[in-house]
MIDOSE-1310 file (N, C-alpha, C; in nm, 2 decimals, decimal comma, always signed):
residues 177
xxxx	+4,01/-4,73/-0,12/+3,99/-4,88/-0,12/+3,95/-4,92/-0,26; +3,99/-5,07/-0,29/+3,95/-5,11/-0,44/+3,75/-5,16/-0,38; +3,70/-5,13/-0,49/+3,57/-5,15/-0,50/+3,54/-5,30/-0,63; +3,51/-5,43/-0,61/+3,48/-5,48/-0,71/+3,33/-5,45/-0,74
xxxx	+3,29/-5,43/-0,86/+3,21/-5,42/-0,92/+3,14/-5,53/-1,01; +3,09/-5,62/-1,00/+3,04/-5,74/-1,07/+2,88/-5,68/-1,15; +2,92/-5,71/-1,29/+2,83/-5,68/-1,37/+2,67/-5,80/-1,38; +2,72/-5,89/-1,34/+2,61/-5,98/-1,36/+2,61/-6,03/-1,51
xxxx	+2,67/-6,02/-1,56/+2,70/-6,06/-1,71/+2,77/-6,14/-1,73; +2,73/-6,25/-1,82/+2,86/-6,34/-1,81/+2,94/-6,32/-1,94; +3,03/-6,40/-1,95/+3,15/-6,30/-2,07/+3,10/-6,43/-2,15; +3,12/-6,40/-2,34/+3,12/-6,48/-2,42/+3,20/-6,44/-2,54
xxxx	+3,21/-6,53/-2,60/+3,35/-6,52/-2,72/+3,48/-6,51/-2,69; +3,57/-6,54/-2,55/+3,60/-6,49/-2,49/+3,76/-6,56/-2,57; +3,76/-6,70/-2,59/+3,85/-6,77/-2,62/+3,88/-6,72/-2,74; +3,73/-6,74/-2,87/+3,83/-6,66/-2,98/+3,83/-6,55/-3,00
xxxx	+3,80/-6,42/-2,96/+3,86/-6,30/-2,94/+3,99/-6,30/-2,85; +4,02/-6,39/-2,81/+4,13/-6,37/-2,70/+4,25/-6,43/-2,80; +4,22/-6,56/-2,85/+4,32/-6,60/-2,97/+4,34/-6,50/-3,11; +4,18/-6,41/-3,14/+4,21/-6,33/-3,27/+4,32/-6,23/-3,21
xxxx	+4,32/-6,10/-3,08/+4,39/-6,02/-2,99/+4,54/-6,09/-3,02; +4,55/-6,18/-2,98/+4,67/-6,25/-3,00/+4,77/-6,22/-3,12; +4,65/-6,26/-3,20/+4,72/-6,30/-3,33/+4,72/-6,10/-3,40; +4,67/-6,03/-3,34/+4,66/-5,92/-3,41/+4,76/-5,86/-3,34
xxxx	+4,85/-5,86/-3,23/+4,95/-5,84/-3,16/+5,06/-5,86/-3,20; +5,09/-6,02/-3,24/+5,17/-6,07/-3,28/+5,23/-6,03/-3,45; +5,11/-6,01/-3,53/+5,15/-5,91/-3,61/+5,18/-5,78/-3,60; +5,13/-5,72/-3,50/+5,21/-5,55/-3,49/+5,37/-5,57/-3,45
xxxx	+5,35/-5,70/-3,36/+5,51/-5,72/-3,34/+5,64/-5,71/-3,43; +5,55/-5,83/-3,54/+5,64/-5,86/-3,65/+5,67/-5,72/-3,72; +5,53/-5,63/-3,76/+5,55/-5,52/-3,82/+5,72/-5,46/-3,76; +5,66/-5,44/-3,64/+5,81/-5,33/-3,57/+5,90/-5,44/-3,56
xxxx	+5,94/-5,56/-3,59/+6,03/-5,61/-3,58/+6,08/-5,62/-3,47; +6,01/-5,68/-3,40/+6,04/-5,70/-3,23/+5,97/-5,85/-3,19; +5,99/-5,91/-3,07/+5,94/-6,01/-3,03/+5,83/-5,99/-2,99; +5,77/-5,89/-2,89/+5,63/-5,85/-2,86/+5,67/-5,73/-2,84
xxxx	+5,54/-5,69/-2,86/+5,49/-5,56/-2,83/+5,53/-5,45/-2,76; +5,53/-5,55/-2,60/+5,64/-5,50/-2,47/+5,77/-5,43/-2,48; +5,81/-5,45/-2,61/+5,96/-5,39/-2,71/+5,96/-5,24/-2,78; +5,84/-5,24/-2,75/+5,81/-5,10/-2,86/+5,76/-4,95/-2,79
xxxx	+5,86/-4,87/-2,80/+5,81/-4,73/-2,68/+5,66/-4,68/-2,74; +5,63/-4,58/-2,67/+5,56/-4,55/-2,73/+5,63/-4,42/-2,86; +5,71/-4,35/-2,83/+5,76/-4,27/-2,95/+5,78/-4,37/-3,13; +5,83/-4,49/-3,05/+5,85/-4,58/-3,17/+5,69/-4,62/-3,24
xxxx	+5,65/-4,62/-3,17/+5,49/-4,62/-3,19/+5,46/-4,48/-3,31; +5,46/-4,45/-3,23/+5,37/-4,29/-3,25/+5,47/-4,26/-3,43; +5,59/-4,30/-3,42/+5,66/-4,23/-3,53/+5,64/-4,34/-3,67; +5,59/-4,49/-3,64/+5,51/-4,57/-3,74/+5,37/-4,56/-3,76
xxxx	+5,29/-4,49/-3,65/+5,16/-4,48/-3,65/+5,07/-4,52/-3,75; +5,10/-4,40/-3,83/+5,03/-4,44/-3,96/+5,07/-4,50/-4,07; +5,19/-4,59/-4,10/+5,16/-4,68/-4,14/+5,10/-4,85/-4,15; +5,05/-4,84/-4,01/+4,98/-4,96/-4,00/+4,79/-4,96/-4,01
xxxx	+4,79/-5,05/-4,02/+4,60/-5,07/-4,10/+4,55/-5,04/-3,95; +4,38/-5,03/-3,92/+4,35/-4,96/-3,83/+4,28/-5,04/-3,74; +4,28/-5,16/-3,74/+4,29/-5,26/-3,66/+4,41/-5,29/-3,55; +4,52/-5,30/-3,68/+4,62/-5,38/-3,59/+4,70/-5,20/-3,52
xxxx	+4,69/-5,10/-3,57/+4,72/-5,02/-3,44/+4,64/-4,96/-3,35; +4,53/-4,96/-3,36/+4,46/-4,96/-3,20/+4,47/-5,08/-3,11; +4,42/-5,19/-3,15/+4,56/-5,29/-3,07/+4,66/-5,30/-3,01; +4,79/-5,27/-3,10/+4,89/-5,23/-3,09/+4,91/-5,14/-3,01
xxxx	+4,84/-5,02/-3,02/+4,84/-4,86/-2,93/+4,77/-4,93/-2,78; +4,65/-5,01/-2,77/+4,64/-5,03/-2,64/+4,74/-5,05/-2,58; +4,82/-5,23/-2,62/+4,90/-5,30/-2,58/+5,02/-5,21/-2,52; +5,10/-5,13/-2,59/+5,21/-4,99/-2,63/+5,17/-4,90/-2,50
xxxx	+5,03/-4,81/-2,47/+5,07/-4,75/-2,38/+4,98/-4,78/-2,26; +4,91/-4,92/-2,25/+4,90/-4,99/-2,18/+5,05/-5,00/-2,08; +5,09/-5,05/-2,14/+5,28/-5,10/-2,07/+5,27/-4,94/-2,03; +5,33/-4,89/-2,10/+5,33/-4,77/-2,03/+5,25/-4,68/-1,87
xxxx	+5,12/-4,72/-1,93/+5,00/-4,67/-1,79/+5,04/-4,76/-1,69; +5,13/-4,89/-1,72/+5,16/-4,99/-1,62/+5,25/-4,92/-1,51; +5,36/-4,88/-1,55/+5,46/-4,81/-1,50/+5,43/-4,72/-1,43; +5,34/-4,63/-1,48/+5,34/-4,49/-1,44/+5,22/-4,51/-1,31
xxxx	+5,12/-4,64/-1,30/+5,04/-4,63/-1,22/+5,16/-4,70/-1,10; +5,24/-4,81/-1,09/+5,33/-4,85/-1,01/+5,40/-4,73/-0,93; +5,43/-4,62/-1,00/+5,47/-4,48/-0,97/+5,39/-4,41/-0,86; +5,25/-4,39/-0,95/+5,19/-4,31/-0,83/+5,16/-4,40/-0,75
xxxx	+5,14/-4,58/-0,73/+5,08/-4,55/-0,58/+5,22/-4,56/-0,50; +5,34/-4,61/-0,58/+5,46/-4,58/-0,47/+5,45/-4,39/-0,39; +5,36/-4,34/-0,47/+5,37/-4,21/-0,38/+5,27/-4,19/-0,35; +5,18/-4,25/-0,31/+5,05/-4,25/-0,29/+4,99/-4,10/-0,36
xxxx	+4,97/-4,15/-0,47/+4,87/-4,09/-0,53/+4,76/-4,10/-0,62; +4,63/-4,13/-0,50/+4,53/-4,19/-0,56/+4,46/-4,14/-0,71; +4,48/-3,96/-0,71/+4,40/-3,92/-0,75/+4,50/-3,94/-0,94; +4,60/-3,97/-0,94/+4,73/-4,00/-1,09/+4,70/-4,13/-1,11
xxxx	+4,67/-4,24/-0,95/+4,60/-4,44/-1,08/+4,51/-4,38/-1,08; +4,39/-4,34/-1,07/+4,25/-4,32/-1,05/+4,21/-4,23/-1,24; +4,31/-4,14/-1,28/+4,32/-4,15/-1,39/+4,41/-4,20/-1,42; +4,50/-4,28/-1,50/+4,52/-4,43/-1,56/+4,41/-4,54/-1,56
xxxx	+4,31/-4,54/-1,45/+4,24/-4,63/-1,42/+4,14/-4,60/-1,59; +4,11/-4,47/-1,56/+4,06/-4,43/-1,66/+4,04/-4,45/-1,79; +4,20/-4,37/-1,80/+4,24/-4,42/-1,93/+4,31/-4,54/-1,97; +4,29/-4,63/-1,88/+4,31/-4,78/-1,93/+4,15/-4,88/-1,96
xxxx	+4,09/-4,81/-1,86/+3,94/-4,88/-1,94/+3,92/-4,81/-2,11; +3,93/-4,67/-2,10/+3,88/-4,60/-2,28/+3,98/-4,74/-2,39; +4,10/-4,75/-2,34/+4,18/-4,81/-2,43/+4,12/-4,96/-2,43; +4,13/-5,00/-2,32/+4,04/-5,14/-2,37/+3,93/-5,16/-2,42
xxxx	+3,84/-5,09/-2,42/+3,66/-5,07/-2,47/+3,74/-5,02/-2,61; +3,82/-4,88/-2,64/+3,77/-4,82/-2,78/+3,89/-4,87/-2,86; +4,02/-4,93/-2,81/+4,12/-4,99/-2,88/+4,16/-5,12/-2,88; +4,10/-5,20/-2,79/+4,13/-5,36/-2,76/+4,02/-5,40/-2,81
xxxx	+3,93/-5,30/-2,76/+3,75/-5,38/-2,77/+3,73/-5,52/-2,70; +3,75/-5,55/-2,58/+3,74/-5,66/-2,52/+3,65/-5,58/-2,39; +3,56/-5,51/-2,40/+3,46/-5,45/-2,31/+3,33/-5,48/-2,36; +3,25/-5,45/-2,27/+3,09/-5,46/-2,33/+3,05/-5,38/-2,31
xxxx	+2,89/-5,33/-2,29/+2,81/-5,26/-2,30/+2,79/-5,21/-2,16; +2,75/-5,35/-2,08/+2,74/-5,36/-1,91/+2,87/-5,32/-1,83; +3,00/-5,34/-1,92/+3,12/-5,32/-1,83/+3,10/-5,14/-1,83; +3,12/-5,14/-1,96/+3,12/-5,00/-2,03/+2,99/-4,85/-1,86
xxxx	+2,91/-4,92/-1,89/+2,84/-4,87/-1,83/+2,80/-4,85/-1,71; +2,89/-4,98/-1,63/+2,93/-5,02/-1,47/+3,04/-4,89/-1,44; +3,14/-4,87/-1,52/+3,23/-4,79/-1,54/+3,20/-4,67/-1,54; +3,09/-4,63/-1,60/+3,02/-4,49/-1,59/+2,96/-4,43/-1,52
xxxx	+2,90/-4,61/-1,39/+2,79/-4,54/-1,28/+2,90/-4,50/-1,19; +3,06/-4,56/-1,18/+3,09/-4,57/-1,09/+3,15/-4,42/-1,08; +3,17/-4,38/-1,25/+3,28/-4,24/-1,23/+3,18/-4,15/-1,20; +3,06/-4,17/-1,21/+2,97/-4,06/-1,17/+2,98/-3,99/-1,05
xxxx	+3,00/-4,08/-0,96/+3,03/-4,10/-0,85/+3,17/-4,03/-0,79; +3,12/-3,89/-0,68/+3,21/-3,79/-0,62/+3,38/-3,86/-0,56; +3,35/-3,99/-0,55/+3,43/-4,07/-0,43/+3,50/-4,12/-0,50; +3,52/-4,17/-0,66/+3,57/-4,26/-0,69/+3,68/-4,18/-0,77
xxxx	+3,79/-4,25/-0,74/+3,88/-4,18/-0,82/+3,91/-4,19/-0,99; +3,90/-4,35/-1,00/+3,89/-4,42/-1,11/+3,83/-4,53/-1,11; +3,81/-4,58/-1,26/+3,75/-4,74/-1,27/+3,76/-4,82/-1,37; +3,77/-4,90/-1,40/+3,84/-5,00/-1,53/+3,75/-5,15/-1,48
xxxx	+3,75/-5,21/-1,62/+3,71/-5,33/-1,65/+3,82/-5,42/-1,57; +3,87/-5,54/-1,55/+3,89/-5,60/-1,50/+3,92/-5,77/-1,57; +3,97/-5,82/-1,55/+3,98/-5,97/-1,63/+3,98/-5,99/-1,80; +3,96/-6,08/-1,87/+3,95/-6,14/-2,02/+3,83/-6,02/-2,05
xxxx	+3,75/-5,97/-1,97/+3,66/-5,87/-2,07/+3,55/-5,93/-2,09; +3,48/-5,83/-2,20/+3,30/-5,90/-2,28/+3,19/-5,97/-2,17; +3,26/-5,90/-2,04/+3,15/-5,92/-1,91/+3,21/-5,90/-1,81; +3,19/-5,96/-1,70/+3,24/-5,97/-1,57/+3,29/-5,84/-1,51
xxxx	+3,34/-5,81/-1,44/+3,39/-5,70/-1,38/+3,44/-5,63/-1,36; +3,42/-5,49/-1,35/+3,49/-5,39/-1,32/+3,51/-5,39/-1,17; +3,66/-5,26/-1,16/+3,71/-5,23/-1,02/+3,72/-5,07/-1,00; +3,72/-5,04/-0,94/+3,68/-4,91/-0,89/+3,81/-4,89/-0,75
xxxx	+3,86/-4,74/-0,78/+3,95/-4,69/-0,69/+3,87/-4,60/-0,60; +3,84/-4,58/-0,46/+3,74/-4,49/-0,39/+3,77/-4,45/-0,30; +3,75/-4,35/-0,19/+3,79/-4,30/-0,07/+3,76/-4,41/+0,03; +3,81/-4,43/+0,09/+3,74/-4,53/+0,17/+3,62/-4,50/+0,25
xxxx	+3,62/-4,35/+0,34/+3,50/-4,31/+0,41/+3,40/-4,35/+0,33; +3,44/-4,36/+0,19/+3,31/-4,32/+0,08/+3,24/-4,47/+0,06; +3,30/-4,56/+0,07/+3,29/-4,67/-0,06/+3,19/-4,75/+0,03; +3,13/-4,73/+0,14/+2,97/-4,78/+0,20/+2,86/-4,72/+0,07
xxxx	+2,93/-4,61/+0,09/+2,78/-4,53/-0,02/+2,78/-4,51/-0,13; +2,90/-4,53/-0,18/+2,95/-4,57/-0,33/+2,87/-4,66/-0,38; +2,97/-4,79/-0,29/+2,87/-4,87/-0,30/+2,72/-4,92/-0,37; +2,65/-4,88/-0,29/+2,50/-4,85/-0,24/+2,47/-4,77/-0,37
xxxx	+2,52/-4,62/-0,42/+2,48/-4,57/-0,55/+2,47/-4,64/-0,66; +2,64/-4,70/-0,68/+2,63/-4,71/-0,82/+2,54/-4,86/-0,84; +2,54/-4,97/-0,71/+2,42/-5,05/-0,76/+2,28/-5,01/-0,76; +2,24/-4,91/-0,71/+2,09/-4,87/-0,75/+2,12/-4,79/-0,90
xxxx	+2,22/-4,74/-0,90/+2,22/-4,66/-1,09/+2,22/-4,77/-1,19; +2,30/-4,83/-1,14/+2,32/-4,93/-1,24/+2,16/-5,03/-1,26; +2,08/-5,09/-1,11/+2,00/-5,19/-1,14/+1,91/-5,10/-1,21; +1,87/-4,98/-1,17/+1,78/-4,84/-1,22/+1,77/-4,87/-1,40
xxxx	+1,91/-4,84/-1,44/+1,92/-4,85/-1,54/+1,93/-4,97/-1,67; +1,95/-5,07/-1,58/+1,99/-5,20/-1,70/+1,85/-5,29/-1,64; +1,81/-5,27/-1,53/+1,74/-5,39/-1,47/+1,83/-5,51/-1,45; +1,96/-5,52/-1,39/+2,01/-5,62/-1,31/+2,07/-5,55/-1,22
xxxx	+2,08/-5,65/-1,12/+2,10/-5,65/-0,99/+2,27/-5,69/-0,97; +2,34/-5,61/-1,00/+2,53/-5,67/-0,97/+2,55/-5,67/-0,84; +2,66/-5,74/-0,81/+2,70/-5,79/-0,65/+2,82/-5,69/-0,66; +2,80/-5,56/-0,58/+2,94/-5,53/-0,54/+3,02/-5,57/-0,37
xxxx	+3,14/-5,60/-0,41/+3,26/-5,57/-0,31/+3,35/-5,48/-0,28; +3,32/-5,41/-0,15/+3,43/-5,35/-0,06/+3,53/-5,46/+0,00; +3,63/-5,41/-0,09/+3,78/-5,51/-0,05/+3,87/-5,38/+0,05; +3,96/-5,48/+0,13/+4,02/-5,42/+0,22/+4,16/-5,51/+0,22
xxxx	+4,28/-5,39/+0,22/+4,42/-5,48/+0,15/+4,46/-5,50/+0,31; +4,51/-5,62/+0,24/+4,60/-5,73/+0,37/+4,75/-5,77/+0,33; +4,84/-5,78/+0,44/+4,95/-5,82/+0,46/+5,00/-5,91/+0,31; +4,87/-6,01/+0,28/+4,89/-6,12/+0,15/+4,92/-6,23/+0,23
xxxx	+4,94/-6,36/+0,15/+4,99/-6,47/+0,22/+5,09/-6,51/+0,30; +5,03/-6,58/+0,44/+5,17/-6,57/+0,56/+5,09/-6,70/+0,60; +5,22/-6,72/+0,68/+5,16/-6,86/+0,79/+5,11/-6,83/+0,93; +4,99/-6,90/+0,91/+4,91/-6,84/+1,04/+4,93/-6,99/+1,11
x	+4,94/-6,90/+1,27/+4,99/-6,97/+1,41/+4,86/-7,06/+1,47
């Protein structure tokens, strides 16, 4: 089951770090000579690497195999396999915290109570970033006590109190009779 994890944090700088991201994107684009990013494998990546400054390719590298972890997580749950998104999950939070930097300290660390944790398969930040919430992949038997841990680790540790949610997937929108 997905687990929301609400940090109790509220996000700030959000609009201009979100317009600077932009603008640092839009120049890796130009670099590779593409319209976005979305255009650029990762091999085509990897074989310009270092000639770009070291801003605009950890950016760029999130963005690059970001798309990529996109695909490959679509993959595993078509074969249900929790435990292949659950890493992606993973390694799509490291990439946003150590190469987008649109994480915080609280996300960062919400993320950490949660992987502590035997049940979870993975966990990632969630939305614009610099607060708000992480999501968490978990057994379902588990995610009562999941739960229940990672908010006492967490309050233990920071002194706030986050609101988590056990979500449960539905059909999605239909017309009800």
């Amino acid at each position: 089951v997905v687990v929301v994890l609400d940090t109790a944090t509220r996000r700030g700088l959000v609009d201009s770090a979100y317009n600077e991201r932009r603008a640092q994107c839009e120049a890796a684009a130009r670099f590779f000579g593409v319209p976005a990013l979305r255009d650029v494998t990762v091999t085509q990546f990897e074989s310009r690497v270092d000639t770009l400054d070291d801003v605009t390719r950890r950016r760029a590298r999130h963005v690059i195999t970001e798309n990529e972890r996109t695909v490959q997580a679509a993959e595993a749950m078509q074969r249900g396999d929790a435990a292949q998104l659950g890493l992606l999950m993973k390694a799509s939070h490291a990439s946003l915290s150590d190469d987008f930097e649109v994480s915080s300290g609280e996300l960062d660390h919400m993320v950490e109570c949660a992987l502590r944790q035997e049940a979870c398969y993975g966990a990632r930040m969630t939305g614009a970033g610099f607060g708000g919430c992480a999501v968490a992949l978990v057994r379902g038997a588990a995610a009562d006590a999941f739960a229940s841990a990672v908010a006492a680790e967490y309050h233990r540790t920071t002194g706030i109190s986050p609101s988590i949610y056990v979500c449960a997937a539905s059909n999605g929108a239909e017309a009800v009779d």
